[in-house]
C-alpha positions, 0 to 999 in steps of 0.5 A: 148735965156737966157730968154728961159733957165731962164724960164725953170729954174723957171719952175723947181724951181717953180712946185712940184717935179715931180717922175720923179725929185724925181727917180733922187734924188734916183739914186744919193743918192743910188750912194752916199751910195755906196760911203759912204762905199767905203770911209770907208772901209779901216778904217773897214779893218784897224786893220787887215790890220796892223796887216797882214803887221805889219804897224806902225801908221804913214803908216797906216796913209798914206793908210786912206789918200790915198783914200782921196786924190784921193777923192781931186784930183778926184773932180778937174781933173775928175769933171773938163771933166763933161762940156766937157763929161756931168755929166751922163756920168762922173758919169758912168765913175767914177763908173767903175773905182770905181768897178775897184779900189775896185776889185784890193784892194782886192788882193793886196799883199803889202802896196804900191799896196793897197796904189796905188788901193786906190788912183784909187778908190778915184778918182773915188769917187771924180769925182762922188761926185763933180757932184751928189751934182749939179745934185740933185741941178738942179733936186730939186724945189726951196723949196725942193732943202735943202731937197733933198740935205740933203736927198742925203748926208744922203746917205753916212752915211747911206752907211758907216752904212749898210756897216759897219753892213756887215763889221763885219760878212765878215772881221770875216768869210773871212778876210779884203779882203772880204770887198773889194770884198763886195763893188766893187761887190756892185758897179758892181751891181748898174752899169746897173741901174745908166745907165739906170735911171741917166738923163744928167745935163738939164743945161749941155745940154742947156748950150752946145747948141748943135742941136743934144740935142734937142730931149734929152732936150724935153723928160727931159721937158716932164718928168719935166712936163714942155712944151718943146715947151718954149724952146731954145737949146743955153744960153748966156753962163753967168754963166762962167763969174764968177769965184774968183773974184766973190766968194771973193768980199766984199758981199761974202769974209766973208762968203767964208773965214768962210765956208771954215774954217769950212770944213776944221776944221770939215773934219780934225776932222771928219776924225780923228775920223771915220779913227782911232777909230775902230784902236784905240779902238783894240789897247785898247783891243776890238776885231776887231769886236767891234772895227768895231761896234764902226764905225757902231754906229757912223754913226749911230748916223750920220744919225738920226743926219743928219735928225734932223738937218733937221728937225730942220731947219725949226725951228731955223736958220741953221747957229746957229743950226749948230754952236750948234752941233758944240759945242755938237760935241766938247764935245763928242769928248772930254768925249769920250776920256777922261772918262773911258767907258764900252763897251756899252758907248763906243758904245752909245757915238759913236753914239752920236759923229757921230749925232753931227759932222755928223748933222753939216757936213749935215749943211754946205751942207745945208748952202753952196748953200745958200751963194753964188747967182745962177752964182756962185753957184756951184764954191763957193760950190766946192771950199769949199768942195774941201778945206774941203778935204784937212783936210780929206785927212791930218787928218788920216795921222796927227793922225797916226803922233801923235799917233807915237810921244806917245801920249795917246788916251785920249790925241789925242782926245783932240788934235782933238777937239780943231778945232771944236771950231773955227769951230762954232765960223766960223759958227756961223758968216755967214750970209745967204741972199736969193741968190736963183732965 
């Protein structure tokens, strides 16, 4: 029975893509530009949410957390029912609730409510983002699988981008709350299509076993242009075997402990800079607007940063690769925060910021699957991002905590950047080994 499935997965390794393959790769990477803006619309948003409710930093810091930590939870305890429900499924729930938290945003009336509709919405978004990554994952053909990865995760920048761009006309012709209306509309729109295109997880389906999938699975081989009668519905069911003790046994203990370190540094001072600049730089005296902007060109920069560290890959090794734009990033972080700009500096060197954390951030994603062998593949990766959101979900809080205690912009950027180094020193020590079968 296992070999059955085994051949199915060499077959999908294997072969060039199919259009089939390649829609699917779309379909998540379209959801995951919705995502990239749903996440980072509070930040767009912030200044004038602040000065509505008159917040201090510290309980602006709690609502850019908020929907961070509903990102975390959502990924463990929504992510969790894809092996009872199947991932298509999950991500169409995800998506409505998504909708529904960004809709309630929109006519909050306190702190507390936007705080509460905020958190709904991350865990909508946490349940997506922890199935897309495996979907394209199982989609992708063995030497396209970096490729659609990073394709998929250029999705999120490239949604906080366009996002952004729209962000500065609504919040200047309607107010903040337009933002909300914008995304959760967006999402609304995009809920018949994912419906309709989004096949369920080949490997859910086999893996579950059951007689009534079996004409679901032939029409996915048929699609995959592979020949359904090769077939089995049931598998040895091996891969669940593996757990903890796999991911920190002597080969793998390293490299988890280095990669888990490395999300967690670059998400803590990630999320520093994409949650607090717009904020920060009002505070220093640009509009609203211009604030909004220095956000669009940060991820701006993240996106052709994303793309080049691609395209980089097939030249240098991406550890190394990424531990330099680690180390670019450090020094971004700190010119920006420590020289004097003029507003198109400003505007230049966000977008330079965003090229090098982004670049690096689409390096872990590439790295990650590469650490661990197919059995415990997705585990390792999951736990990794899992960590790297609890530095998401600390760090808008700890800056708006730091910001409280007096300290300078230029001073908290330093603060910030300082993680980044242990971040690729991290990098730079983990070891690839070729685990995919």
């Amino acid at each position: 029975m296992a070999n059955e499935n085994s051949y199915i997965r060499q077959e999908i390794n294997s072969r060039q893509m199919s259009q089939f393959q390649i829609q699917t790769v779309f379909v998540c990477t379209l959801i995951n530009m919705l995502d990239g803006f749903d996440v980072l619309v509070m930040s767009f948003a912030a200044a004038s949410v602040s000065s509505e409710w008159a917040l201090t930093p510290y309980q602006l810091g709690i609502l850019l957390s908020s929907g961070l930590f509903g990102m975390a939870l959502g990924s463990i305890s929504l992510g969790a029912l894809a092996d009872k429900l199947g991932r298509r499924k999950l991500v169409n729930i995800c998506l409505i609730i998504v909708t529904s938290g960004m809709f309630a945003s929109a006519y909050s009336q306190s702190e507390q409510q936007l705080l509460a509709f905020r958190f709904v919405t991350g865990l909508g978004i946490g349940g997506m983002l922890a199935t897309l990554t495996t979907l394209v994952s199982e989609y992708s053909s063995e030497s396209s699988r970096g490729l659609c990865i990073g394709f998929l995760q250029s999705g999120y920048p490239l949604g906080a981008l366009l996002g952004g761009i729209a962000s500065v006309y609504l919040i200047d012709s309607f107010g903040w709350r337009s933002l909300f209306i914008f995304g959760g509309s967006l999402s609304l729109a995009i809920l018949p299509f994912v419906f309709w295109k989004l096949p369920e997880s080949i490997d859910f389906l086999l893996f579950r076993g059951n007689l009534a999938d079996k004409s679901r699975i032939q029409q996915i081989l048929t699609k995959l242009r592979i020949d359904p009668t090769k077939f089995l519905a049931t598998t040895g069911g091996k891969e669940k075997e593996a757990g903890w003790s796999m991911v920190f046994s002597g080969g793998f203990r390293a490299n988890t402990l280095y990669l888990w370190t490395c999300y967690f540094l670059l998400m803590f001072s990630f999320y520093f800079v994409v949650s607090w600049t717009p904020k920060l730089l009002v505070d220093a005296g640009l509009t609203t607007g211009q604030g909004i902007s220095a956000g669009v060109y940060l991820q701006a920069g993240g996106l052709v940063g994303a793309l080049s560290l691609g395209l980089l890959g097939y030249k240098f090794r991406v550890p190394l690769l990424t531990s330099v734009f680690f180390s670019c990033g450090i020094a971004a972080m700190l010119f920006y925060g420590l020289v004097e700009l003029s507003l198109v500096s400003l505007m230049i060197m966000a977008a330079i910021m965003g090229f090098f954390l982004i670049g690096a951030m689409i390096g872990l994603y590439t790295i990650a699957p590469s650490v661990y062998p197919a059995t415990v593949r997705v585990f390792g990766v999951g736990l990794a991002i899992g960590i790297g959101r609890v530095g998401a979900i600390v760090a808008p809080l700890a800056g708006g905590i730091i910001l409280d205690s007096g300290y300078s912009t230029d001073q908290i950027f330093v603060i910030f950047s300082v993680p980044l180094i242990l971040a690729a020193l991290a990098v730079y020590k983990i070891k690839l080994q070729s685990v995919f079968e």
